[in-house]
mmCIF file of the C-alpha atoms, coordinates in Angstrom:
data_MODEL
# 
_entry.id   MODEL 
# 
loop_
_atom_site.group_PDB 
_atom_site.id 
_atom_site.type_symbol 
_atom_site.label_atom_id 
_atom_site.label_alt_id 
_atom_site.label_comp_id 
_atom_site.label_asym_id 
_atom_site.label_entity_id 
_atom_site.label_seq_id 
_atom_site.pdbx_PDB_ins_code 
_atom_site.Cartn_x 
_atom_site.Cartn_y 
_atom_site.Cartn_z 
_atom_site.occupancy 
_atom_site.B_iso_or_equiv 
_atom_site.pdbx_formal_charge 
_atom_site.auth_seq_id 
_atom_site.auth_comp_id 
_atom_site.auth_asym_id 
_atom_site.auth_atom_id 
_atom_site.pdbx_PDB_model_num 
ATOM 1   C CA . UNK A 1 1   ? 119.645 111.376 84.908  1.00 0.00 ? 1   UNK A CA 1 
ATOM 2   C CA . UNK A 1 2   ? 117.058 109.263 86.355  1.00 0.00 ? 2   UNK A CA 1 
ATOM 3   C CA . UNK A 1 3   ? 118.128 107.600 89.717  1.00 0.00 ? 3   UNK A CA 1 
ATOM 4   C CA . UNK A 1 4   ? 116.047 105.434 92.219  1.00 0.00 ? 4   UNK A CA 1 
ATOM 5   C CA . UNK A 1 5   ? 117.050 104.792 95.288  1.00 0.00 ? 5   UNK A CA 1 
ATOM 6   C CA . UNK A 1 6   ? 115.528 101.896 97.766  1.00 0.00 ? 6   UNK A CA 1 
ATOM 7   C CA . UNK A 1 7   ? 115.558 101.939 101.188 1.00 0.00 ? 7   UNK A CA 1 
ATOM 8   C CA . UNK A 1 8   ? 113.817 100.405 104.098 1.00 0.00 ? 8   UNK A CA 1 
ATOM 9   C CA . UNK A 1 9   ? 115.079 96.543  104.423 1.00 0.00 ? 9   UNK A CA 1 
ATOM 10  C CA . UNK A 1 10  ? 116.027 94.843  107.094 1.00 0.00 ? 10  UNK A CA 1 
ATOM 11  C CA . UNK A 1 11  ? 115.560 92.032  109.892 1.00 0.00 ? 11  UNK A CA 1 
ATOM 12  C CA . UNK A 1 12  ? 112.003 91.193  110.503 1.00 0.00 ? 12  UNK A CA 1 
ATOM 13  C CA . UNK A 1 13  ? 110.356 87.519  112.483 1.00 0.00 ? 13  UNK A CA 1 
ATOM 14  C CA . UNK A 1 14  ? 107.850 86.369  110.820 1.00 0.00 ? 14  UNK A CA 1 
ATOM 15  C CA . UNK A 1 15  ? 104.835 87.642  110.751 1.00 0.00 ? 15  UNK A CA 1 
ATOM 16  C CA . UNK A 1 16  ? 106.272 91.055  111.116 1.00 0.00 ? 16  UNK A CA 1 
ATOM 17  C CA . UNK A 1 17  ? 105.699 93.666  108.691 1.00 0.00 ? 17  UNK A CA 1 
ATOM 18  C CA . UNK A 1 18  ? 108.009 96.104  106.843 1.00 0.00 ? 18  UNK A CA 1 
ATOM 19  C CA . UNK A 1 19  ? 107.731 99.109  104.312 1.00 0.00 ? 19  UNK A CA 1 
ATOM 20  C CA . UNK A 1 20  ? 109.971 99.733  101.527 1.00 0.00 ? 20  UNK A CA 1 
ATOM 21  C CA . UNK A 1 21  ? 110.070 102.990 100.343 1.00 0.00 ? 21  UNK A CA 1 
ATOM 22  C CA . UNK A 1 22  ? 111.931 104.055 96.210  1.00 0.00 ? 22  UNK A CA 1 
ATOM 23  C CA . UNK A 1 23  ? 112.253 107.597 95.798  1.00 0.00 ? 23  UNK A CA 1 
ATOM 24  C CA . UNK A 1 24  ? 112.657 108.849 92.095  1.00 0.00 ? 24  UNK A CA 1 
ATOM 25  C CA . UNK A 1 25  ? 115.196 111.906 91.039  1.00 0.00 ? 25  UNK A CA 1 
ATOM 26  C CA . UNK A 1 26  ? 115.942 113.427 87.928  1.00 0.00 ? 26  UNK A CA 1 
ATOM 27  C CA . UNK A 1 27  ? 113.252 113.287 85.214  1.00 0.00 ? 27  UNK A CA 1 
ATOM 28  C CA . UNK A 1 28  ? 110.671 111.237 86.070  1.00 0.00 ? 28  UNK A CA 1 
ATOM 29  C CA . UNK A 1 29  ? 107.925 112.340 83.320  1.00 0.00 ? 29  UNK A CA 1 
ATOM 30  C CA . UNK A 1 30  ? 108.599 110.096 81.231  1.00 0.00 ? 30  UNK A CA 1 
ATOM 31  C CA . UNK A 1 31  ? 108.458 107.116 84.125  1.00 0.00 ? 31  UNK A CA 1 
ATOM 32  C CA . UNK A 1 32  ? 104.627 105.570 84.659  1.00 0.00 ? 32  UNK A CA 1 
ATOM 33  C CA . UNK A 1 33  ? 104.584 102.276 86.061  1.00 0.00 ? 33  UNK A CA 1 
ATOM 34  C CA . UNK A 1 34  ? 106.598 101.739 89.108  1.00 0.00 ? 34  UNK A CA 1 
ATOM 35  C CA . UNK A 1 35  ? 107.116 98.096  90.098  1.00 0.00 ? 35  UNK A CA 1 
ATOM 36  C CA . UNK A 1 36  ? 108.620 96.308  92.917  1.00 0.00 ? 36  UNK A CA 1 
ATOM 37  C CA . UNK A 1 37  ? 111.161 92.713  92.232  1.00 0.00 ? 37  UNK A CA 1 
ATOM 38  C CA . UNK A 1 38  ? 112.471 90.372  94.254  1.00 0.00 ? 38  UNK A CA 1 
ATOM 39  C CA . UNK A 1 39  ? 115.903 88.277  94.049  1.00 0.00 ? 39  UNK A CA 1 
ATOM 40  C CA . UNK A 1 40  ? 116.249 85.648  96.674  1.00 0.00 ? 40  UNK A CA 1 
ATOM 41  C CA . UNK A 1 41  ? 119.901 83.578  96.543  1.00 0.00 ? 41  UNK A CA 1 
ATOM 42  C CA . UNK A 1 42  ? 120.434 80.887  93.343  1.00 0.00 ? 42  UNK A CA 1 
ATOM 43  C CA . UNK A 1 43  ? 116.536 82.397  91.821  1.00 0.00 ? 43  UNK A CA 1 
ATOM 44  C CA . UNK A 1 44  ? 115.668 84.858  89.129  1.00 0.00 ? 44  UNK A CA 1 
ATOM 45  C CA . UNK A 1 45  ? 114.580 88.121  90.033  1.00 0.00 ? 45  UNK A CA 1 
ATOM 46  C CA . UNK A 1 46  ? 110.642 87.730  89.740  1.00 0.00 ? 46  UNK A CA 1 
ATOM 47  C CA . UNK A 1 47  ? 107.753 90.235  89.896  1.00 0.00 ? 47  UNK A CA 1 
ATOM 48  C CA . UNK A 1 48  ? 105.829 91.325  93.137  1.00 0.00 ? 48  UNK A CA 1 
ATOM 49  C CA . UNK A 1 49  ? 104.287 94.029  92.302  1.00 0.00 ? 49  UNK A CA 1 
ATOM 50  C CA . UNK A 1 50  ? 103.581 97.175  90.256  1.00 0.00 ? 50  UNK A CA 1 
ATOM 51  C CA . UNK A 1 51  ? 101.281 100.109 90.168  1.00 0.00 ? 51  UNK A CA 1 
ATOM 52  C CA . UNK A 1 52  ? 99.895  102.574 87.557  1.00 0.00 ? 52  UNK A CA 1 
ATOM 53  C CA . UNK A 1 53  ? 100.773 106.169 87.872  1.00 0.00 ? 53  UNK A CA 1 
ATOM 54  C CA . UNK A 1 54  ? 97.710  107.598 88.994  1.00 0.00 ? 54  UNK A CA 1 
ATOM 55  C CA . UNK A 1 55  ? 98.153  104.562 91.620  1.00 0.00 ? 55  UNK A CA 1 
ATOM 56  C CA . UNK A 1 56  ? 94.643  103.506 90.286  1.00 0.00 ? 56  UNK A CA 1 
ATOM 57  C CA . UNK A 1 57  ? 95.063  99.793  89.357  1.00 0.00 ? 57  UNK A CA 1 
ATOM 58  C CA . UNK A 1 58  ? 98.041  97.759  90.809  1.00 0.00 ? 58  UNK A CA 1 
ATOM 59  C CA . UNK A 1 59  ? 99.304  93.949  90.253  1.00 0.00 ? 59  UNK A CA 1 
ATOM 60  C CA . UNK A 1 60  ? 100.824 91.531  92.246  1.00 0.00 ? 60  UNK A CA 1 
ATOM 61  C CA . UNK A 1 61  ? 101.958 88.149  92.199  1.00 0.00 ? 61  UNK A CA 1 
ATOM 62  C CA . UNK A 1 62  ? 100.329 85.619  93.632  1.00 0.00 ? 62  UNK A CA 1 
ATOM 63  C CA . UNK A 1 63  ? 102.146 84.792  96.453  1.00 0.00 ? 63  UNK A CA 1 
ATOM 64  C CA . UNK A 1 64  ? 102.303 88.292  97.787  1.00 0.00 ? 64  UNK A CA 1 
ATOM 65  C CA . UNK A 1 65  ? 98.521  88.924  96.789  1.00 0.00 ? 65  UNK A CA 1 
ATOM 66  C CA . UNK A 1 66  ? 96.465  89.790  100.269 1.00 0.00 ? 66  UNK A CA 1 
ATOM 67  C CA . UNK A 1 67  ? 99.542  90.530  102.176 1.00 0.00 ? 67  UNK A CA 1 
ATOM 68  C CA . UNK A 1 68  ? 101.454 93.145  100.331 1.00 0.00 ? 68  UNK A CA 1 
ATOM 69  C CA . UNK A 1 69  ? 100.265 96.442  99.142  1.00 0.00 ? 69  UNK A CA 1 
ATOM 70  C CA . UNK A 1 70  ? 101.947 98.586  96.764  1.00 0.00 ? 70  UNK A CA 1 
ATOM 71  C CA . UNK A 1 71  ? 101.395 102.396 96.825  1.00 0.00 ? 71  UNK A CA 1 
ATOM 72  C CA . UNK A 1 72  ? 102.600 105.631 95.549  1.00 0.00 ? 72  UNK A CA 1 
ATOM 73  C CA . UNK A 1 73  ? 103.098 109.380 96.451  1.00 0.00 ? 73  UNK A CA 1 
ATOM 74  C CA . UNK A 1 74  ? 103.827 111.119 93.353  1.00 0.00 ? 74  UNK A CA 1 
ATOM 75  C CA . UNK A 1 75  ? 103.869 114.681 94.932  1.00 0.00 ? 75  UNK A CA 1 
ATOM 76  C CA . UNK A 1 76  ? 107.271 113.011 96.816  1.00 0.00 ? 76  UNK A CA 1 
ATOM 77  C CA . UNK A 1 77  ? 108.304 111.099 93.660  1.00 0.00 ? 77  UNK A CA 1 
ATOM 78  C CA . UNK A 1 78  ? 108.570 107.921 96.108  1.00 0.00 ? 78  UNK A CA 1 
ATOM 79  C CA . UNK A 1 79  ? 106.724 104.251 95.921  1.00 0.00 ? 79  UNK A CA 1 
ATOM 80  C CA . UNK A 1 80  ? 105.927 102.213 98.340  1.00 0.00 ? 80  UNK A CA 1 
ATOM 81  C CA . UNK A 1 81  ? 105.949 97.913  99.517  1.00 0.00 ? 81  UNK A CA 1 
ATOM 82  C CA . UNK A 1 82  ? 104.095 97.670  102.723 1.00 0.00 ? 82  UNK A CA 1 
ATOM 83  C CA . UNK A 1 83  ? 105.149 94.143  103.574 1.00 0.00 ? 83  UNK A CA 1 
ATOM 84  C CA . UNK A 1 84  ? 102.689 92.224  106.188 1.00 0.00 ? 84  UNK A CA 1 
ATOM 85  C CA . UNK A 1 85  ? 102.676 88.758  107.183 1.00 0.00 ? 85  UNK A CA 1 
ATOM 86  C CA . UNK A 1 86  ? 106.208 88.106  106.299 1.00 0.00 ? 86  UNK A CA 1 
ATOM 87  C CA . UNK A 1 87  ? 107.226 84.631  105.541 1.00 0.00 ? 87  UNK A CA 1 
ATOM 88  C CA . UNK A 1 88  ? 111.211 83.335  105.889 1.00 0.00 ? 88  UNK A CA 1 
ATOM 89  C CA . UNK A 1 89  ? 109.963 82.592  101.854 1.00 0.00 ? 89  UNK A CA 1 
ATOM 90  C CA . UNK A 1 90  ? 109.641 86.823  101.287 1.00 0.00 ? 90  UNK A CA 1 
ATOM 91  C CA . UNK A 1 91  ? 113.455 86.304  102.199 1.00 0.00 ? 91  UNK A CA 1 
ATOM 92  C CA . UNK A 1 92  ? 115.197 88.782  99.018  1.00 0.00 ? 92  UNK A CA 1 
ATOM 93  C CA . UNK A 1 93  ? 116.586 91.421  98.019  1.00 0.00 ? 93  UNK A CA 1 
ATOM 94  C CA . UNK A 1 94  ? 113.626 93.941  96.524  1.00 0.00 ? 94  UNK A CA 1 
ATOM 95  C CA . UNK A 1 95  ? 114.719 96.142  93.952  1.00 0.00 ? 95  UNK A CA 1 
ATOM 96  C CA . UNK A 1 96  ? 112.526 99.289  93.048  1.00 0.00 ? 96  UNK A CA 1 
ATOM 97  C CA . UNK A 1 97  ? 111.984 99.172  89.194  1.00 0.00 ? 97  UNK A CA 1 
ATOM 98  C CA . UNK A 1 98  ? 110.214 101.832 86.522  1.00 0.00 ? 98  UNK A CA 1 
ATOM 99  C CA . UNK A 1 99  ? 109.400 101.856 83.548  1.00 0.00 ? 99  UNK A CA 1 
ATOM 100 C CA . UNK A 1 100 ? 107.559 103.842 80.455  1.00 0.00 ? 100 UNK A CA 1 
ATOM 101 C CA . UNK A 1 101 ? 104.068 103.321 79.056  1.00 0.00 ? 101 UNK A CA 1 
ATOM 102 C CA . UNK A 1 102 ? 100.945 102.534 80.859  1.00 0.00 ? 102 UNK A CA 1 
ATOM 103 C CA . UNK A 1 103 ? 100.569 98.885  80.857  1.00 0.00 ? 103 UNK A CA 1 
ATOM 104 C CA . UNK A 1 104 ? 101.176 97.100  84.479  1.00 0.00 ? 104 UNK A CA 1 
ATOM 105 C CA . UNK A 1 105 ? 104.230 94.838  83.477  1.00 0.00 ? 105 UNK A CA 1 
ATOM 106 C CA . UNK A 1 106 ? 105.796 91.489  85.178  1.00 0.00 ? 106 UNK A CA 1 
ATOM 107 C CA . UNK A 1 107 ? 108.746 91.221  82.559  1.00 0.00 ? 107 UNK A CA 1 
ATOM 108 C CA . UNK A 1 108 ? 112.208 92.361  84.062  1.00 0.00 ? 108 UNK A CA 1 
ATOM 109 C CA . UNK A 1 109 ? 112.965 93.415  80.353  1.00 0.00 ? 109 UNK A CA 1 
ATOM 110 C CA . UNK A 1 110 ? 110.197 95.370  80.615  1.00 0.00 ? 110 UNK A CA 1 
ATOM 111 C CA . UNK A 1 111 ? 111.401 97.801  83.209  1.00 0.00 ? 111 UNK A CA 1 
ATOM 112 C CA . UNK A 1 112 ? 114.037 100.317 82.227  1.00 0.00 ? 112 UNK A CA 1 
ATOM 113 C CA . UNK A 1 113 ? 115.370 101.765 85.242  1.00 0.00 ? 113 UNK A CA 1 
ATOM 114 C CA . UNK A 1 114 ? 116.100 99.925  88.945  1.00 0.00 ? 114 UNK A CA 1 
ATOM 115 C CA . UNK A 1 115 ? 116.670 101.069 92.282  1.00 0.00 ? 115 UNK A CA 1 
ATOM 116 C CA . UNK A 1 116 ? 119.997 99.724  93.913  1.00 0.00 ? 116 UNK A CA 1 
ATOM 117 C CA . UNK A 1 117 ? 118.212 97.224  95.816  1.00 0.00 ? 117 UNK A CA 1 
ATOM 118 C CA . UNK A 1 118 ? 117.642 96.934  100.023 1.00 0.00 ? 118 UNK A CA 1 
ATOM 119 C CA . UNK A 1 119 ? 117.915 93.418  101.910 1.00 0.00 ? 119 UNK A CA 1 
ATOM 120 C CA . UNK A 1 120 ? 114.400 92.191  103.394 1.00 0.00 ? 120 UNK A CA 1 
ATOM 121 C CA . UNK A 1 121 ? 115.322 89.001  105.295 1.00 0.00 ? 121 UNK A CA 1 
ATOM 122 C CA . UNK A 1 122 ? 112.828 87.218  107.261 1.00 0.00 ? 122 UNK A CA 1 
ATOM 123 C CA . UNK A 1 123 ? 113.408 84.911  110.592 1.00 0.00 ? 123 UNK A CA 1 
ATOM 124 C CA . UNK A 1 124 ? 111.170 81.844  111.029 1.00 0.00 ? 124 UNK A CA 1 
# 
């Protein structure tokens, strides 16, 4: 019943910037953390980032930290990656991820429902 969809990839030279948006349908009450994942070619899909419902405390990894900011809009059900400063490394496919409970999480396992994922690739 629960569906997210992720749009908002694309081409982008570095140093460019991009915004991902996930939009949430079905019941979502049950949904509090919303996270963002990234799966480059021959890697694991690893964290970015992830917010709390309220959007009051947010994580991100470390290599995203200072460039990427995570946000939410609950009244549109939809999440956010603003992407700045894009490096060819950013290069991934970003997949839109929630999850129940209030803890920020950076465990795949940890998230029970994904978005169908959107393409980010970055040009050097």
């Amino acid at each position: 019943q629960v569906q997210l969809v992720d749009s908002g990839g694309g081409l982008v030279q570095a140093g460019g910037s991009l915004r991902l948006s996930c939009t949430v349908t079905g019941r979502t009450f049950s949904l509090v953390i919303m996270g963002w994942f990234r799966q480059a070619p021959g890697k694991e899909r690893e964290f970015v980032a992830a917010i709390t419902q309220s959007g009051g405390s947010t994580d991100y990894h470390a290599s995203v930290k200072g460039r990427f900011i995570i946000s939410r809009d609950n009244a549109k059900n939809t999440v956010y990656l603003q992407m700045n400063s894009l490096k060819p490394e950013d290069t991934a496919v970003y997949y839109c991820a929630a999850r129940g409970g209030h803890l920020l999480r950076r465990g795949v396992y940890e998230y029970e429902n994904w978005g169908q994922g959107t393409q980010v690739t970055v040009s050097s």
